[in-house]
N, C-alpha and C positions, 0 to 999 in steps of 0.2 A: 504494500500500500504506500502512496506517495503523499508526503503531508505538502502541504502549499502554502507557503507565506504569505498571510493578507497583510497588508499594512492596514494598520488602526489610525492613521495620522504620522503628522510630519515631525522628525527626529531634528533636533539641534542644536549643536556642539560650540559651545561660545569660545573664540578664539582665545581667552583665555584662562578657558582649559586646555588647549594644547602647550600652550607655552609652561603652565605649570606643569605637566605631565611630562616635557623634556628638559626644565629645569630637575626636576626631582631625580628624573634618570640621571642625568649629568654628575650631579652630588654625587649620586652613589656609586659612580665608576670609578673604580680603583685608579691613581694614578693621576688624576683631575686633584689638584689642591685647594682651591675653590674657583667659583665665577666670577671673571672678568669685565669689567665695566663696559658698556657697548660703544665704541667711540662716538664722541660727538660726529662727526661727518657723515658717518654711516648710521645715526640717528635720525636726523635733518634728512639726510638722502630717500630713509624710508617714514616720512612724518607719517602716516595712515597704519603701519605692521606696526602688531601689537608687542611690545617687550615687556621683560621685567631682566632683572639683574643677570647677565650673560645672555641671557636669548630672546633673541629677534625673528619674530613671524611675519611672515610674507604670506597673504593668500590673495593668488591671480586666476581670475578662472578656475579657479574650484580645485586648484594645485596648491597644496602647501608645500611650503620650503622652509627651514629654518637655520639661519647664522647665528652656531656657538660661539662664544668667546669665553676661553678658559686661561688660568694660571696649571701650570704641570710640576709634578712632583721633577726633583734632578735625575732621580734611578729612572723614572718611567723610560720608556722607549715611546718617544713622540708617534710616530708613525704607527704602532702599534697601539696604542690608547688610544688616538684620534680615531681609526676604524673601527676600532672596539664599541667605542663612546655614536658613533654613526650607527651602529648594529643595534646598540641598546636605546635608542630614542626612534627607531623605525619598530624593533620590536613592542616596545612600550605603546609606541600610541597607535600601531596596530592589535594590539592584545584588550585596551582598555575603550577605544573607539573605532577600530576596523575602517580607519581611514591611511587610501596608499600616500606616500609621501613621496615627493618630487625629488627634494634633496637635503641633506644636512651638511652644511659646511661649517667647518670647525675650525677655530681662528686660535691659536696656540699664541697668546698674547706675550709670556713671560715663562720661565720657570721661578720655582718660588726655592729658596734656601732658608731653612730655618737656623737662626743663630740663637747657640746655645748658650746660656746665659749663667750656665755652672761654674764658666771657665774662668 
């Protein structure tokens, strides 16, 4: 027997819920030391995408994209966290709202060194 999805009404997803939903992944990637402030230039450039602290949404024609901007651990391997961190904010907000995503670009602003303060 084959069941058949009716829709009951119209579903939707306020653009900042996605932005939280890839801030939160963000945090929790290993190797990410925290989020990095969104430049002013690339604020201004996208005055209508919605941000909060590190990430910036873009939605064009029913395409979301989002630019992270992160601080990196010094052990991390940039190239390998960056991808990682791309996997986990497509998995995320495909798992919690089953929307495809265009693209995640991920903006390695700094690495961070912690000075130890024992010494």
């Amino acid at each position: 027997m084959k069941e058949t999805e009716e829709s009951l009404g119209r579903i939707e997803i306020a653009p900042a819920v996605l932005v939280a939903i890839a801030h939160f992944a963000a945090e929790r990637t290993d190797g990410i030391s925290k989020m990095a402030p969104i430049p002013p230039d690339m604020a201004r450039l996208f005055k209508r995408a919605v941000k909060q602290d590190g990430v910036l949404l873009n939605l064009t024609d029913n395409q979301i994209s989002f630019d992270i901007y992160v601080y990196m651990d010094p052990q991390a391997n940039l190239m390998e966290i960056s991808r990682k961190l791309q996997a986990t904010v497509v998995e995320a907000v495909d798992t919690m709202v089953g929307m495809p995503i265009k693209s995640v670009n991920i903006h390695v602003e700094d690495v961070v060194y912690s000075i130890d303060e024992t010494v």
